[in-house]
N, C-alpha and C positions, 0 to 999 in steps of 0.2 A: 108721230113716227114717220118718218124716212119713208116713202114706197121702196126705194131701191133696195132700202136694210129690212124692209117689212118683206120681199120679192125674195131677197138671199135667205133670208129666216125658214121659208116655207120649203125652198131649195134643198138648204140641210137635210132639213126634218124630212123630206124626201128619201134624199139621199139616205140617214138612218134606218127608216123603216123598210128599205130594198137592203141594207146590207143584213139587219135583222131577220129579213124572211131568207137570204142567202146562206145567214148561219144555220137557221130553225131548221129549212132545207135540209141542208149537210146532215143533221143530226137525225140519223132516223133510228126509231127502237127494235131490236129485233130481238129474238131467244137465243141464247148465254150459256153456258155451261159456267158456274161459280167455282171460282176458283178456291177457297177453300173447303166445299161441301160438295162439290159434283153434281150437287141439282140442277135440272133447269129454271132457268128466271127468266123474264122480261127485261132487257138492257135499256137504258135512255141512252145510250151510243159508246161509242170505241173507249170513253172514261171507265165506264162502268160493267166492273169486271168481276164483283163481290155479290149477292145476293145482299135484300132486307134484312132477312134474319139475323145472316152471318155478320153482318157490319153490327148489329145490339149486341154480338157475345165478347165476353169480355179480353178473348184475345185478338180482336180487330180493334176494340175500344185501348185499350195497352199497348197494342203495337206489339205484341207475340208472334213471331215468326215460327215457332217451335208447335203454335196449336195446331197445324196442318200436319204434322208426324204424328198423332195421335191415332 
């Protein structure tokens, strides 16, 4: 192998693992208010807007917009 392709190789994978820790970063977890139940939860970041629970019942699982009027 190449030093100079062996020397860019390692570069990359650099370069990866800095932009990896830049995302991890970004994403920090914090407590949520669920948006179908009102409880609070633990969030893994600005995605995550539903509780555990609430995402197993079967109107998060169907795609029920109507279970939150209940």
């Amino acid at each position: 192998m190449n030093l100079k392709f062996k020397s860019w190789i390692m570069d990359e994978q650099i370069k990866d693992q800095e932009r990896m820790l830049i995302e991890s970063e970004g994403k920090k977890s914090k407590t949520r208010i669920c948006m179908m139940c009102s409880d609070v939860f633990v969030s893994e970041g600005n995605h995550n807007r539903i509780c555990t629970p609430c995402k197993h019942t079967d109107d998060w699982t169907y795609g029920n917009d109507y279970g939150i009027l209940d």
